[in-house]
C-alpha positions as CSV (number, residue, x, y, z in Angstrom):
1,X,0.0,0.0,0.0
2,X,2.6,2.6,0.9
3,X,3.7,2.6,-2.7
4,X,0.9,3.6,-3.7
5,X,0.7,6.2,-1.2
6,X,4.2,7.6,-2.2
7,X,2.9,7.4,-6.1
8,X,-0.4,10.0,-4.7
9,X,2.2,12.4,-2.7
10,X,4.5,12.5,-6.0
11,X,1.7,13.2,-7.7
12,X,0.5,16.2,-5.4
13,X,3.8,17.3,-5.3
14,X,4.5,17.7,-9.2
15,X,1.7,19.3,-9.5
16,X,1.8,22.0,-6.9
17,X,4.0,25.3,-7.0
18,X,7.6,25.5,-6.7
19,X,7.5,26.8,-2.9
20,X,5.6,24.0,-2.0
21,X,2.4,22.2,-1.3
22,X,0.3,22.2,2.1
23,X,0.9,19.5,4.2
24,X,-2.5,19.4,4.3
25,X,-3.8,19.5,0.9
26,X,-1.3,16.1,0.7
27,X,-3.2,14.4,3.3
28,X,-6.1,15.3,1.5
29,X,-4.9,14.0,-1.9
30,X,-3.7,10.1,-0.4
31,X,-6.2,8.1,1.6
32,X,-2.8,6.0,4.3
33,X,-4.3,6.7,7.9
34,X,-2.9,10.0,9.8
35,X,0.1,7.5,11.4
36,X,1.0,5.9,8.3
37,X,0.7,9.1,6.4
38,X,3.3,10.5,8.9
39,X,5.6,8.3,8.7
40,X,6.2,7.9,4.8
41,X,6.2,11.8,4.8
42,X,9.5,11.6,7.6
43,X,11.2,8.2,5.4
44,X,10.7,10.1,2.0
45,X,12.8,13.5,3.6
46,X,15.0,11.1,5.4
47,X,15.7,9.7,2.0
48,X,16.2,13.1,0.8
49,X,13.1,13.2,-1.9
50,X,11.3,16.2,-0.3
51,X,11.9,19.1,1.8
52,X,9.3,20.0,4.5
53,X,9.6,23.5,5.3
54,X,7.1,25.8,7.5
55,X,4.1,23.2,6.4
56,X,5.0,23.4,2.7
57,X,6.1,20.6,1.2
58,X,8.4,19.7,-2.3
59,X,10.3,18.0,-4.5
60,X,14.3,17.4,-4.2
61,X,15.9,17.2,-7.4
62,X,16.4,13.6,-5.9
63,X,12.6,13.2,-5.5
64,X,12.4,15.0,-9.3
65,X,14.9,12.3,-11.0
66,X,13.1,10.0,-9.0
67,X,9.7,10.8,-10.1
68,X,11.0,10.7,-14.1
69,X,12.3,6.9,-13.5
70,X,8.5,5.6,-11.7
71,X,7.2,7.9,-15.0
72,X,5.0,9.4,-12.3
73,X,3.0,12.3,-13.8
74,X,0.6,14.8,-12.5
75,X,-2.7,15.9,-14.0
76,X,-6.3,16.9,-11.9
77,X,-9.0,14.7,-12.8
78,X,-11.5,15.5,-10.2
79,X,-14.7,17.3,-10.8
80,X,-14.4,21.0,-10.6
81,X,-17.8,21.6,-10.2
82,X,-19.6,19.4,-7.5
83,X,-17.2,18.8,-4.8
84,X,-15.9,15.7,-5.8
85,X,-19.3,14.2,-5.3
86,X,-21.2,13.6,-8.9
87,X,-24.0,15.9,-7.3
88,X,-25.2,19.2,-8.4
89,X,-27.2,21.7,-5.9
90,X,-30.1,22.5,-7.9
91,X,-33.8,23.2,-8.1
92,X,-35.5,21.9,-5.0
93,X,-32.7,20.9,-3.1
94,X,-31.6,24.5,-3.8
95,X,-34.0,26.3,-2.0
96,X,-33.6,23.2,0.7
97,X,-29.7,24.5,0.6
98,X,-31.0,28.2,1.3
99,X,-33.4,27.4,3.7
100,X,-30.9,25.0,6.1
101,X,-28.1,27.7,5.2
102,X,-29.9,29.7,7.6
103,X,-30.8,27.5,10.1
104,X,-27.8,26.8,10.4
105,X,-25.7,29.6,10.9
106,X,-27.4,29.7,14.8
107,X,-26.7,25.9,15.4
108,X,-24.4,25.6,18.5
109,X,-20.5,25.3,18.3
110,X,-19.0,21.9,18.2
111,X,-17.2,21.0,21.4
112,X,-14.7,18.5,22.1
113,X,-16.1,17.1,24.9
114,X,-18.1,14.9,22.7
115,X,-15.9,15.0,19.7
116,X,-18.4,17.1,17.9
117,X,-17.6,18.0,14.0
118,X,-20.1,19.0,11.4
119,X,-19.4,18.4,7.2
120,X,-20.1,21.2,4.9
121,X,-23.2,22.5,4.3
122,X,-23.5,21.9,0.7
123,X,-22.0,18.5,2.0
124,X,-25.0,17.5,3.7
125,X,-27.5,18.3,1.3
126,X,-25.2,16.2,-1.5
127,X,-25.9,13.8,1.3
128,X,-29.9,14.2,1.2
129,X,-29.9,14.4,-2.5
130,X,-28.0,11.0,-2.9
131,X,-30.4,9.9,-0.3
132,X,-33.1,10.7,-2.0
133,X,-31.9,9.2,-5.4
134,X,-31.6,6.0,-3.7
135,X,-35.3,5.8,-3.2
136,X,-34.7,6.5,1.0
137,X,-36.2,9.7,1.5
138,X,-39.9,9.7,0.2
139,X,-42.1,8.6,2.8
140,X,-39.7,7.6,4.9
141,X,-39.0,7.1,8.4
142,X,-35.8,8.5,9.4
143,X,-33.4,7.8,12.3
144,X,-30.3,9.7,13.1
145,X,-27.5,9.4,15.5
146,X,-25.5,11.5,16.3
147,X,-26.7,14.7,14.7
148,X,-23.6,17.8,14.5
149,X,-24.5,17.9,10.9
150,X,-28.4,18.7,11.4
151,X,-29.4,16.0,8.3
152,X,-32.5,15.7,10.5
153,X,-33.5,19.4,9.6
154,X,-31.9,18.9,5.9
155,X,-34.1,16.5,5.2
156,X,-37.4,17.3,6.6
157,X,-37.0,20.7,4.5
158,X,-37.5,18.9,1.3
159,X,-41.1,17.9,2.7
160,X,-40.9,14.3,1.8
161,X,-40.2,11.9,4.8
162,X,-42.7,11.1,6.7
163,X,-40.9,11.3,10.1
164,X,-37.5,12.1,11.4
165,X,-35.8,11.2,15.1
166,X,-32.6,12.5,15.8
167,X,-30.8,11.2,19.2
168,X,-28.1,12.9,20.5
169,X,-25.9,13.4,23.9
170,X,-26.1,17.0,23.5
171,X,-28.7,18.5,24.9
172,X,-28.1,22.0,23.3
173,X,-28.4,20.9,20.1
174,X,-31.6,18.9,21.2
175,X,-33.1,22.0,21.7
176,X,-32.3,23.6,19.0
177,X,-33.1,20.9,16.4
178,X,-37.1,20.8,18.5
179,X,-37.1,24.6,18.1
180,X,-36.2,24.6,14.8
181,X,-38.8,21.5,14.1
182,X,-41.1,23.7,15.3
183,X,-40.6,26.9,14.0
184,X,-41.0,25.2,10.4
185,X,-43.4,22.9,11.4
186,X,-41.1,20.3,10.6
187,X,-42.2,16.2,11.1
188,X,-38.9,16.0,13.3
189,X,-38.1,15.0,16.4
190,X,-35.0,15.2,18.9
191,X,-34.3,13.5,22.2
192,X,-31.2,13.4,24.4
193,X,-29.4,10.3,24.1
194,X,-26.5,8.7,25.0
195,X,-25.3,5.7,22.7
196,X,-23.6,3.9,26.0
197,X,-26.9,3.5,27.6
198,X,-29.7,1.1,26.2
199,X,-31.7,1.6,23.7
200,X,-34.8,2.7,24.2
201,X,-37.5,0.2,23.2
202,X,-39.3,2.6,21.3
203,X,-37.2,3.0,19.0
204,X,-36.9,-0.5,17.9
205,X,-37.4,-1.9,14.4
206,X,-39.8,1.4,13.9
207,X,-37.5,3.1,11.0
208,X,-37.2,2.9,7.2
209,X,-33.4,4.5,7.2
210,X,-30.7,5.2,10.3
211,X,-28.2,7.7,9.3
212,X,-25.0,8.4,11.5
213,X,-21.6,9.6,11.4
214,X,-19.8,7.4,14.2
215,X,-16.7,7.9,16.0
216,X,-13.9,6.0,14.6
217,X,-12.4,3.6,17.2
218,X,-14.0,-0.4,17.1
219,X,-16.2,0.2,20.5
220,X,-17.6,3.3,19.0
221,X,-18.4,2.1,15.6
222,X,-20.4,-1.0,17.2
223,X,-22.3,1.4,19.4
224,X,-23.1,4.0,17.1
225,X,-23.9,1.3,13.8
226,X,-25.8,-1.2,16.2
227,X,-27.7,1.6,17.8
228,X,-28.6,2.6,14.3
229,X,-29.7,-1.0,13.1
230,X,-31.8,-1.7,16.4
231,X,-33.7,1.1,14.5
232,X,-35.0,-0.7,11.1
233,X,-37.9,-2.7,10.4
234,X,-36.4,-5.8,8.7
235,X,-35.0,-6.6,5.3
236,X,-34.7,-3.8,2.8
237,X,-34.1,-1.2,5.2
238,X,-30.8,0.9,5.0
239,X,-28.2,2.7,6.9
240,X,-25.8,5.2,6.0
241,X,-22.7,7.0,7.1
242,X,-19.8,8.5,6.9
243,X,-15.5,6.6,7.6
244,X,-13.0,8.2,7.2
245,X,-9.6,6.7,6.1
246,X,-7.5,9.3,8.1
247,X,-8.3,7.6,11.2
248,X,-9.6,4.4,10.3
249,X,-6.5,2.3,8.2
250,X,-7.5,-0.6,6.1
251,X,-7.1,-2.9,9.1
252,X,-10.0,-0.9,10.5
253,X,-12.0,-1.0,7.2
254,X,-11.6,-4.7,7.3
255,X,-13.2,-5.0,11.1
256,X,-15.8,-2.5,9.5
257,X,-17.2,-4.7,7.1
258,X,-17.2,-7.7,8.9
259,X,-19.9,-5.9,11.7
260,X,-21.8,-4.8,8.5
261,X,-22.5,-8.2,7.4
262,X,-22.3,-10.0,10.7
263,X,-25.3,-7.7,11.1
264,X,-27.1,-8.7,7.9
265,X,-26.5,-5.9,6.0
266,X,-24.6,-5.4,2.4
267,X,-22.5,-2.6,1.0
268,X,-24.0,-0.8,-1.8
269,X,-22.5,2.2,-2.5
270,X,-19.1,3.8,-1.2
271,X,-18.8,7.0,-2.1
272,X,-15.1,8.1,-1.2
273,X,-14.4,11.8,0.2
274,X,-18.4,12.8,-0.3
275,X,-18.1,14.7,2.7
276,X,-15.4,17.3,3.7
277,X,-15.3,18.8,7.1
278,X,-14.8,22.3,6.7
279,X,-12.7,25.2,8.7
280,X,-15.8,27.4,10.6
281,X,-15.4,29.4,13.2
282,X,-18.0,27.0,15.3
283,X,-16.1,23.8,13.9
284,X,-13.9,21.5,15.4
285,X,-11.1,23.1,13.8
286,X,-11.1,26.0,16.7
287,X,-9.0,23.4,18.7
288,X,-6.7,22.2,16.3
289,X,-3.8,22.6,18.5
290,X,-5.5,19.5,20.5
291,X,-5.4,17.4,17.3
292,X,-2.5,15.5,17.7
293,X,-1.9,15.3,13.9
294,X,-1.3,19.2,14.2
295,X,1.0,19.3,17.0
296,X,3.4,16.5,15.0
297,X,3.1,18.5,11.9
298,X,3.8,21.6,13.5
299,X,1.8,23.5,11.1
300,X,-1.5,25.2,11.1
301,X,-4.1,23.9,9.5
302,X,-4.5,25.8,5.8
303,X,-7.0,23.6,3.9
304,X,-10.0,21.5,4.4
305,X,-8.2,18.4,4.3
306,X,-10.9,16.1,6.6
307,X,-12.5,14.5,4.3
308,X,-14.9,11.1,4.6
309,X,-16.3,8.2,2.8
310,X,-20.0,7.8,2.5
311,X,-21.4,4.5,3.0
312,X,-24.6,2.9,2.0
313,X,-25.7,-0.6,3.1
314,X,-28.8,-2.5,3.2
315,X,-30.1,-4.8,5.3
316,X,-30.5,-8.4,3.5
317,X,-32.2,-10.4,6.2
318,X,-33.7,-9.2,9.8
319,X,-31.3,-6.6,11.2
320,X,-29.0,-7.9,13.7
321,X,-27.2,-5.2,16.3
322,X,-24.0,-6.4,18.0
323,X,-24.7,-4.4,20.6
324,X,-28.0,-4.6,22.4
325,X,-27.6,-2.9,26.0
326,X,-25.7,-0.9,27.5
327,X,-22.5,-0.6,27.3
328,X,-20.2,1.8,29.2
329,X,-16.6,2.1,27.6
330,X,-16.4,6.2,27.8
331,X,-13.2,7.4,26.2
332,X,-12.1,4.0,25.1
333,X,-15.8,5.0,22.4
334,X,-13.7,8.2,20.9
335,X,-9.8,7.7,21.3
336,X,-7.5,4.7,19.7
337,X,-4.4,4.8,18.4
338,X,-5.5,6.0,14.9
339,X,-7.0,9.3,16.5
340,X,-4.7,11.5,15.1
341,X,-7.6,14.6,14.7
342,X,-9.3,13.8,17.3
343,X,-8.5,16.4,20.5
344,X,-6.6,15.2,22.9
């Protein structure tokens, strides 16, 4: 894997400016973990292939001759018009994206306490829309864990599902999501809820769809993904959320999958870096010098390099949740070793 990794850096590097690329716009263009990333970035200037200089990175003439012998070239084939993503903002979901824009703006700050971090706000209605074209959002009963992002109030502004829930361990965003519910006259719902503790019965094989963005560390994603499938009715139901490969290696991936299916669920869709986790002033971000990724780097943060996959999966027999009670871990459910953005 790691020569592939070095082939994405190389090709970052040829095609940035002569004083250098971000450090952080390289993270962004490989997908190694934060650990592994780190430590290819210190062997290739201890072979003396880059220089890394005040955050900026580049090429050695070493790296240069190097880079003409692998025939590694650089040219930018990503969309420059929908975020990477396939999916435009228009019609509807535009005045959807005006409408939560908003709402929005007066949602609380994240805070670390519960590792709180929200994706971009054209991010989450790319996220509704490809919701929506996978036939989950019409008439549907929604469940959402976890809920930084506010998809709960994304969605119901479209006026098609037929119910939201969102749960989260917050209680100020709670509040908000009910007062915005009913300000709009929204079919959405929030409780306090903390993914350690049982599940509440009512909840229980009630939903069409759980969405979630879980923390990344094994304990957390069994929580947050069982709590989600405890939710759905039975076969046919679906779940999605958002993995990053930043702090999840393939190792991690590997664990991932296995829960999915062990649970009774397929992968459908993947939809790598559909979500990017942008620099706002109420954003994680605000306590980057926490983020142990940052303090190794030594550089400020100057791009929106936290990025994460977007999974879909559907349930092919009766949903099965790992966990079914409670189950009290605490910071074990936020912090491993791969937590390289997460505050520390």
């Amino acid at each position: 894997m790691m020569r592939r990794i070095r082939n994405q850096i190389f090709q970052a590097l040829l095609s940035g400016e002569a004083s250098g690329v971000s450090v952080y716009r390289l993270i962004d263009g490989q997908d190694a973990s934060l650990p592994e990333f780190f430590q290819l970035l210190h062997q290739l200037e201890n072979e003396g292939l880059i220089k890394v200089e005040g955050g900026k990175v580049s090429l050695t003439r070493k790296g240069l001759e190097l880079c003409r012998e692998l025939n590694i070239k650089s040219t930018d084939v990503s969309c420059q018009h929908c975020g990477r993503t396939g999916y435009s903002i228009e019609g509807l979901f535009q005045d959807v994206m005006e409408n939560y824009r908003e709402i929005a703006a007066e949602r609380p700050e994240a805070i670390e306490l519960y590792d709180q971090g929200f994706i971009s706000l054209d991010g989450v209605i790319r996220r509704v829309e490809f919701v929506y074209e996978r036939g989950d959002l019409a008439n549907s009963k929604i469940f959402v864990v976890g809920d930084d992002d506010l998809f709960s109030i994304a969605a119901a502004l479209t006026g098609m599902p037929k119910k939201v829930t969102a749960v989260d361990i917050d209680e100020r965003l709670v509040n908000f999501i009910n007062k915005v519910a009913d300000e709009f006259s929204l079919p959405v719902e929030a409780r306090v809820y903390d993914v350690q503790q049982a599940f509440p019965d009512e909840f229980r094989s009630k939903y069409h769809v759980f969405v979630t963005d879980p923390v990344e560390t094994i304990p957390g994603l069994k929580l947050f993904l069982s709590r989600g499938v405890s939710t759905l009715e039975g076969p046919g139901c679906s779940g999605y959320f958002g993995i990053t490969t930043l702090e999840a290696s393939r190792k991690k991936w590997y664990q991932i999958q296995q829960m999915i299916y062990e649970m009774g669920f397929i992968i459908t869709d993947l939809r790598r870096k559909f979500s990017v986790y942008p620099q706002d002033e109420k954003n994680f971000f605000r306590y980057q010098e926490k983020l142990p990724i940052v303090r190794k780097l030594g550089a400020e943060v100057d791009h929106n390099w936290y990025t994460s996959t977007l999974f879909r999966i559907e349930a092919v027999r009766e949903p099965r949740p790992i966990v079914e009670g409670e189950m009290i871990i605490d910071e074990k459910v936020y912090k491993d070793d791969e937590s390289w953005a997460t505050p520390y």
